[in-house]
C-alpha positions in Angstrom: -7.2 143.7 400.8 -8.9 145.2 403.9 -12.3 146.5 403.9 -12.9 149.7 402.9 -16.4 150.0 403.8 -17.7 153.9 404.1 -15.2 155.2 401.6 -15.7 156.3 397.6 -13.6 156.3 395.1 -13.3 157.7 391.8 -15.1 155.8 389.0 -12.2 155.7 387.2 -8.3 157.1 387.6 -5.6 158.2 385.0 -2.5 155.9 386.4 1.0 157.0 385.7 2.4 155.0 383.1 5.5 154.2 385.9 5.7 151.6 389.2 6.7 153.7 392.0 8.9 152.2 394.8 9.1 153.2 398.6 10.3 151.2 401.5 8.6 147.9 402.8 8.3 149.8 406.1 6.0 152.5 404.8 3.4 150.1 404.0 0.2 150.0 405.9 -2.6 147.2 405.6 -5.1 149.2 406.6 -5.1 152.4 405.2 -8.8 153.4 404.2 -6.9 155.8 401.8 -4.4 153.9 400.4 -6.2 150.4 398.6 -3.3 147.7 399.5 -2.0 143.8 398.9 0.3 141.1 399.6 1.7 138.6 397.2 5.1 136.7 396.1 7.3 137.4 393.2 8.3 134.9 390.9 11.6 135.2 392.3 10.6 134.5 395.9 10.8 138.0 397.0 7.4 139.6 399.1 5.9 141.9 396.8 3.7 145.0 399.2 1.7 147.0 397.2 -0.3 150.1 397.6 -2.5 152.6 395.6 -3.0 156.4 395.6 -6.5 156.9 393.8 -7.6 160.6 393.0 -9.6 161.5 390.6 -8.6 163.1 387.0 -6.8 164.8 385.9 -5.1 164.2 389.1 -2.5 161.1 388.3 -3.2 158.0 390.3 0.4 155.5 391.3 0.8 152.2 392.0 3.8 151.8 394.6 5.8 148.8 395.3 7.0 148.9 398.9 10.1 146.4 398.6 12.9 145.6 401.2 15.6 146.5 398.2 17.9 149.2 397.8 16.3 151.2 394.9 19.5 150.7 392.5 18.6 147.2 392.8 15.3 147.7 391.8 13.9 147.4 388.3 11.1 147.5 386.2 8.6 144.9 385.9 5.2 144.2 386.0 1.9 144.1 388.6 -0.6 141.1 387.8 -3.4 142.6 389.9 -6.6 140.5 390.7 -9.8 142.7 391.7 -12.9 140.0 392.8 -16.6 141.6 392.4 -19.6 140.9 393.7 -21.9 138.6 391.2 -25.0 139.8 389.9 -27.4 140.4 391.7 -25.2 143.5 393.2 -25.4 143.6 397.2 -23.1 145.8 399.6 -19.8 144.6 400.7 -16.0 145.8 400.2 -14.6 144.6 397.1 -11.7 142.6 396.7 -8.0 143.2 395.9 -4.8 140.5 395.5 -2.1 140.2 393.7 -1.9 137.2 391.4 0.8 134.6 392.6 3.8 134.4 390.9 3.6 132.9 387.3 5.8 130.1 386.0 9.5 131.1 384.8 9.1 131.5 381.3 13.3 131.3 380.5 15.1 129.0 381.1 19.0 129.6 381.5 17.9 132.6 379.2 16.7 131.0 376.7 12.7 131.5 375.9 10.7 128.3 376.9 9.2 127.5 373.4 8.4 124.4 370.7 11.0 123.8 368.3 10.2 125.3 365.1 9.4 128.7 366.6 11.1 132.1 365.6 13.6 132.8 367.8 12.2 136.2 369.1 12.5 138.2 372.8 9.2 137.9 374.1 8.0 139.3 377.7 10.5 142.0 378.5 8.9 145.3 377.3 5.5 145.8 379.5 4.0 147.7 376.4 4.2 144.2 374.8 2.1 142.6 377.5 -1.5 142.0 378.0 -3.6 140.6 380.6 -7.2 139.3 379.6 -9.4 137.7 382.1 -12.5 135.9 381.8 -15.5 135.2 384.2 -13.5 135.1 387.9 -10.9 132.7 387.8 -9.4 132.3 384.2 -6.9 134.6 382.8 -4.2 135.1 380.2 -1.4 136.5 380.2 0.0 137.0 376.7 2.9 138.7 374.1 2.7 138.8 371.0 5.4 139.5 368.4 4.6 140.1 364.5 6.9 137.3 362.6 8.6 140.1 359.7 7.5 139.4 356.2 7.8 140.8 353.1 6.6 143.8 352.3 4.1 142.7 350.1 0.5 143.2 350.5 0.2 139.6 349.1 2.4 137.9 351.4 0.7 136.4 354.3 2.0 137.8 357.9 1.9 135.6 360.7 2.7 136.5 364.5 4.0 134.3 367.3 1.7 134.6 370.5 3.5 133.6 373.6 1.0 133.1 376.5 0.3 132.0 380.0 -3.1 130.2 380.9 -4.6 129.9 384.1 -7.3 127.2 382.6 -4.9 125.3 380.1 -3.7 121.5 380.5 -0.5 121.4 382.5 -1.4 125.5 383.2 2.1 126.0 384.7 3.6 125.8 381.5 4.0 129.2 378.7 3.2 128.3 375.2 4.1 129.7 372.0 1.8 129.6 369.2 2.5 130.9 365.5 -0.7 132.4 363.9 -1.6 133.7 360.6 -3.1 137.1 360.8 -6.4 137.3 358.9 -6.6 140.9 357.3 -8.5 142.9 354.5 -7.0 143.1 350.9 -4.4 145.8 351.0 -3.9 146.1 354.7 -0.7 144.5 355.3 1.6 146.3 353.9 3.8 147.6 356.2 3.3 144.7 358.9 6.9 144.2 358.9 7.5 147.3 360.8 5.2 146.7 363.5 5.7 147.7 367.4 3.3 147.4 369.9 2.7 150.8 371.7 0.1 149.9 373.6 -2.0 146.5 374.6 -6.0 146.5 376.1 -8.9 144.0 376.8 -11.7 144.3 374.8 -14.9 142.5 373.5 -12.9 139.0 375.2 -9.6 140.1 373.1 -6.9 141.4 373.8 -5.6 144.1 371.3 -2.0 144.7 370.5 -2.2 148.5 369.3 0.5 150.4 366.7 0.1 154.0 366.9 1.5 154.1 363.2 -0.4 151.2 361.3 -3.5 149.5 363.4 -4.9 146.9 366.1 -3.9 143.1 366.3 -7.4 141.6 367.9 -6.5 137.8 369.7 -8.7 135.8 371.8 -5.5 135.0 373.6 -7.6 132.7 375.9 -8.9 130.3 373.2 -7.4 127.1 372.5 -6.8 127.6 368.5 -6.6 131.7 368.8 -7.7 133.6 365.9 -5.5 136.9 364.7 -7.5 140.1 363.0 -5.7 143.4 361.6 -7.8 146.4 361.8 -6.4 149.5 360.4 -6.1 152.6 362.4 -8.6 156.0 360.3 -5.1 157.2 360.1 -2.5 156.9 357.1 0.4 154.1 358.3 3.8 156.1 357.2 5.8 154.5 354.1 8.6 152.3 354.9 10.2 151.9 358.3 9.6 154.8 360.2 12.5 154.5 362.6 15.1 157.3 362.3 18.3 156.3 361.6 20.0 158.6 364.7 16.9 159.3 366.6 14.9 156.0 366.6 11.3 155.4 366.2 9.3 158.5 367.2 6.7 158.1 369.4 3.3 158.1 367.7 1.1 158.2 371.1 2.7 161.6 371.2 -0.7 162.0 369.4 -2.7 159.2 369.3 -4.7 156.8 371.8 -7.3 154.2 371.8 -9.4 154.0 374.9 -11.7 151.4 375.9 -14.9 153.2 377.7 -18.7 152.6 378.2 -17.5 149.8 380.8 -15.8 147.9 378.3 -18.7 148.1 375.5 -16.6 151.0 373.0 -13.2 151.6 371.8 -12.4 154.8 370.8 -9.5 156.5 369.0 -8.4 159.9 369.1 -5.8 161.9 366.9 -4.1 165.2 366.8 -3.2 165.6 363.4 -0.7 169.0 363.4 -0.8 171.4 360.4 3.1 170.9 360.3 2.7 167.1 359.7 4.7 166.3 362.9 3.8 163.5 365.2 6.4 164.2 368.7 9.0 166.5 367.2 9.3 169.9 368.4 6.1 172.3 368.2 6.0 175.7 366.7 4.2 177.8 368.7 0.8 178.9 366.4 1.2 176.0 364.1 -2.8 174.5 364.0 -4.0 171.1 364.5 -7.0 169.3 364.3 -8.2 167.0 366.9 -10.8 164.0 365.8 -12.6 161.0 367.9 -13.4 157.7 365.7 -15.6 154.8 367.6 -14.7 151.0 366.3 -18.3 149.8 364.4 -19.3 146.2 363.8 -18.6 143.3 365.4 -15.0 141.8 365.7 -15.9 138.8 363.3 -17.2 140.6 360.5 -15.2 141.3 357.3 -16.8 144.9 357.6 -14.9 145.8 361.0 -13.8 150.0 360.8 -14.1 153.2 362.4 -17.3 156.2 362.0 -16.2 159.5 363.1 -17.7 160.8 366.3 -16.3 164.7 366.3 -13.6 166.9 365.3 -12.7 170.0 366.3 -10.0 172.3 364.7 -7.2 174.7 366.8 -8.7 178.0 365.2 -12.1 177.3 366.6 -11.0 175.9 370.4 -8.6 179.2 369.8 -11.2 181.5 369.4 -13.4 180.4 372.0 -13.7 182.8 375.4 -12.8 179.4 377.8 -9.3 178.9 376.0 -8.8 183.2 375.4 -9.4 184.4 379.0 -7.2 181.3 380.7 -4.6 183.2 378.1 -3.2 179.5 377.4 -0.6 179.0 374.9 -1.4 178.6 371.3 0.4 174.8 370.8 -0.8 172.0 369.8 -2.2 169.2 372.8 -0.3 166.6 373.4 -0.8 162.8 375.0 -5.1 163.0 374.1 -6.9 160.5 375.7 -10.8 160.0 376.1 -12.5 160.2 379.2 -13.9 156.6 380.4 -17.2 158.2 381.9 -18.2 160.8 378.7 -17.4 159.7 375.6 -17.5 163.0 374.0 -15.0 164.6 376.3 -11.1 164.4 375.3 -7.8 165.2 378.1 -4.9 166.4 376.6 -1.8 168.2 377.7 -0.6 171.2 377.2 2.7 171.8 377.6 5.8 175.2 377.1 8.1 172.3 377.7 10.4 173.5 374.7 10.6 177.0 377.2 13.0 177.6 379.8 10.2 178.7 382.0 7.7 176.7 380.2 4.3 175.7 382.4 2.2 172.6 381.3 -1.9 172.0 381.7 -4.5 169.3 381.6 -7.0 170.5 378.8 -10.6 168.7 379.4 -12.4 169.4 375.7 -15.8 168.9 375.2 -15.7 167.7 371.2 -19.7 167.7 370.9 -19.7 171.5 371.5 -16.2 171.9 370.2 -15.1 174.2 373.3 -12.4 174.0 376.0 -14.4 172.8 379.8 -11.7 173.2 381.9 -7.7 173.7 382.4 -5.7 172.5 385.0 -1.9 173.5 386.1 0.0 170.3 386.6 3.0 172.4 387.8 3.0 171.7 391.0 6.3 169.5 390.8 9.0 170.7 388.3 11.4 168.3 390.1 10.5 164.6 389.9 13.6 163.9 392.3 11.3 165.3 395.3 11.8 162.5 397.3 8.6 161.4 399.8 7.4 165.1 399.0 5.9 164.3 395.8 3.4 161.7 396.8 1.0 164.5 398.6 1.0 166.6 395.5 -2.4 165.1 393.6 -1.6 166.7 390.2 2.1 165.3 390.0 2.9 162.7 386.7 5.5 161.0 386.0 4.5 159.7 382.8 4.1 163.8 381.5 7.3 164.8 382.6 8.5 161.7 381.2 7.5 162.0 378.2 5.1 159.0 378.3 1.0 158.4 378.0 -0.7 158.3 381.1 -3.2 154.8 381.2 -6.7 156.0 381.8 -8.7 153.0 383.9 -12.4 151.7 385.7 -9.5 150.1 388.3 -10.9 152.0 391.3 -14.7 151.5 390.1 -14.4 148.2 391.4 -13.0 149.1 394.9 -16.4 150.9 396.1 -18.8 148.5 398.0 -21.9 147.6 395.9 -20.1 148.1 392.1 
């Protein structure tokens, strides 16, 4: 990546939760503005990739500047390498690459395991897939599948990791490991409907995250990997929760973990709606209460849970003068997620989608003084089908309009000289 010497940016970004493609020839290497790299794909194909970084609310995108036509272009994933100065901090520009391409890991289609494995589809939905690094060379890059049991509490669950080390013996090889997940008595039950929504680094883990039920915690770069279930402070739903027309509904609707403090603190937030709906339609009026929960105790104790940090309640945020005079919509927030720099500040979205002429808002809440900081119009694009036009609009998201999370993240920290 080229230098980027005398320019700041934010210490951290909220990335749409989408790769966004333009043409090879639009990419420039040195754009002070635009943070950029080179790489090959695993399939032998140049791989240009740029960054817009604003600050949040605003919605940050990584774009993929490929020589394809974009019906030919699919989704996929970014390994991206950032290289920082060692301690003791001087000044410099920070580094940016994009990893090489990894090893094939099918085969004429079929998954490249040991005999004896379950025969499940591992590495082709990105929410299943975690990257976890450690000191400046070693990495993982890991899926992990939960193997379906019974659904007894007394049956033990096990889950099939399938991962890609950098430091392993004969490292261009994917391995598949089953593991028995270690768990509190009365905890699994349930397991067998398991879906990853969501996967982050943490504490040297990586955590594979269900909205409905809890956290799967794997040091997915250790040679014999150890598997720990922590519930979510939330009850899991009975049964399967998929609907039989509809499908699974989509619990970060309302929920999120975060990792902040620079890595040192997970936190969970949920908007629990008076109605008991997690992402079906909203009544307008109907209340909520929004809470913040911070993970306690280290990961190997048999003690591991969650202490409250805050709630507040829709009457109260309501009531106050910052929400009245903005004369915002009394609906429940959407898509919460806590902010990496204060921990007692929660975004959330806002949005009269369900309206013909609805309009839709970033809400910044401040949960220590239970009171509404700040609301910002993310209207500016109604049309995601803009074209080129849409890049220079800072508050445009994909994810929102999509119906998906945005993925809050210290990415750019690491970008400004001396960090």
């Amino acid at each position: 990546m080229e230098s980027h010497e005398g320019r700041s940016f934010p210490s951290w970004v909220v990335f749409d939760n989408y790769i966004h493609r333009k043409d090879s020839a639009s990419f420039r290497d040195g754009d002070g503005e635009a943070p950029s790299a080179r790489s090959i794909a695993s399939n032998g194909d140049p791989v240009l990739a740029s960054f817009r970084l604003v600050a949040p609310p605003g919605a940050s995108r990584l774009y993929l500047h490929y020589w394809r036509e974009a019906e030919a272009f699919g989704g996929g994933t970014a390994l991206v390498a950032l290289s920082a100065p060692s301690p003791p901090r001087t000044p410099g520009p920070s580094g940016l690459s994009l990893a090489g391409p990894l090893p094939p890991c099918y085969v004429d289609g079929r998954r490249m395991a040991g005999r004896g494995h379950a025969e499940r589809s591992h590495m082709l939905e990105s929410r299943d897939i975690g990257l976890l690094r450690r000191g400046e060379d070693e990495f993982a890059v890991a899926d992990l599948k939960v193997l379906i049991p019974g659904d007894d509490d007394s049956t033990p669950v096990e889950a099939e990791l399938f991962r890609y080390r950098s430091s392993a013996v004969g490292s261009r090889q994917w391995e598949a490991k089953r593991i028995l997940i270690r768990r509190r008595e009365g905890t699994g039950r349930g397991l067998r409907w398991w879906t990853t929504d969501k996967v982050v680094a943490f504490e040297g883990c990586l955590c594979w995250i269900d909205y409905y039920r809890g956290i799967l915690f794997c040091d997915a770069l250790d040679e014999d990997p150890v598997l720990r279930y922590v519930e979510l402070p939330v009850a899991p739903p009975e049964g399967n929760p998929h609907h039989p027309e509809f499908g699974r509904p989509h619990p970060f609707v309302t929920r999120s973990v975060c990792v902040t403090d620079g890595g040192g603190t997970m936190r969970f937030v949920n908007v629990s709606r008076a109605d008991g709906g997690i992402a079906s339609r909203r009544r307008p009026g109907s209340g909520f209460t929004m809470t913040a929960w911070s993970l306690v105790m280290p990961l190997n104790s048999e003690r591991l849970g969650w202490a409250m940090d805050g709630a507040i309640e829709s009457d109260k945020l309501w009531m106050r003068d910052s929400y009245a005079k903005l004369r915002l919509p009394l609906l429940s927030p959407e898509f919460p997620f806590v902010s990496l720099r204060e921990p007692d500040v929660v975004y959330a979205v806002l949005s009269e989608r369900n309206c013909a002429d609805g309009k839709t808002w970033m809400l910044v809440i401040d949960m220590r003084r239970r009171a509404l900081r700040s609301a910002v119009p993310y209207n500016e694009v109604e049309d995601l089908d803009l074209g080129e036009d849409v890049e220079d609009v800072e508050m445009a998201s994909s994810s929102i309009y999509n119906n998906s999370p945005v993925l809050p993240s210290l990415f750019s920290m690491y970008l400004n000289a001396g960090t």
